[in-house]
N, C-alpha and C positions, 0 to 999 in steps of 0.2 A: 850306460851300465858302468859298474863301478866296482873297483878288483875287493876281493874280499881281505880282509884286513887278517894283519899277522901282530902277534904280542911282542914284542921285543923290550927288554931289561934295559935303561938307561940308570946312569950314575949321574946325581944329580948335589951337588955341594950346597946345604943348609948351613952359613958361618963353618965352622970349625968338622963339621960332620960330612959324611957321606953318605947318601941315600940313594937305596936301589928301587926302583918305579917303573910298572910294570904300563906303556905303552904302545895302544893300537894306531898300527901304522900300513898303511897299503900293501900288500905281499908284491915284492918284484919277483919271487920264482912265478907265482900263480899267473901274472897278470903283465907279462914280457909280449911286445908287438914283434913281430917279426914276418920279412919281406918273404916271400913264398912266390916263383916262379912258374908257371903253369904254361905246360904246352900240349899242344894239340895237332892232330894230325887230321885234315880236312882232306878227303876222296876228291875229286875232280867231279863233276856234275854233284854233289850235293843240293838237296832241296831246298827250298826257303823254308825256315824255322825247322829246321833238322838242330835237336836238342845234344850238345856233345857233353857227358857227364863226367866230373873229376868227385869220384867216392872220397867221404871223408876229406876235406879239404879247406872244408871253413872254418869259422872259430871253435875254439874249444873252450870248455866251461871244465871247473875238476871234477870228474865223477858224471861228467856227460859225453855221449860220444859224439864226434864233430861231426854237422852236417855235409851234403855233398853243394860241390860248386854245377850250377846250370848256365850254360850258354848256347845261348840262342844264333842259328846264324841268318842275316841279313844280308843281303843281296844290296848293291851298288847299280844305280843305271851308268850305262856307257855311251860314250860318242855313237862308236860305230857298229856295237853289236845291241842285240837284243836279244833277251832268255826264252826260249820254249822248254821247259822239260828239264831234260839235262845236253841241251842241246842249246848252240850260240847258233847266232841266223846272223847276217849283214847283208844290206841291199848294197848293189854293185852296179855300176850299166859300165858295161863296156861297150865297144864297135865292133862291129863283126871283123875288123882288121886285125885286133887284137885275138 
């Protein structure tokens, strides 16, 4: 995608003369990157692919209004636990001494 262009007036020297000339050049108001932090606050037992939505937070076009951010969450296997539910399980053998 490509920023929409802006007209700007250059002064441009022909010999002895001065010429003003009307060129298209990329808008940096319109078309500025900028770093955006996004946080989130995850419940404890959350499910697999429980969708957590950030409204409005992706890019913007001018005169469009900015989509939202979707994230998905994914689940990690572990050593010594495993997920049922919203519930962590782990096999254990003890001795009855213990």
């Amino acid at each position: 995608r490509s920023c929409p262009a802006e007209t700007k007036v250059v002064q441009r020297r022909m010999g002895p003369m001065l010429i003003n000339e009307e060129v298209q050049v990329p808008s940096e108001q319109l078309c500025r990157e900028e770093v955006k932090t996004l946080h989130a606050v995850i419940e404890r037992g959350a499910e697999e692919d429980t969708a957590v939505t950030f409204e409005r937070s992706s890019e913007q076009s001018p005169g469009e209004v900015p989509g939202d951010v979707l994230l998905r969450l994914r689940s990690e296997g572990h050593a010594a636990f495993t997920r049922r539910g919203a519930d962590l399980e782990m096999d254990l053998r003890i001795s009855l001494r213990q």
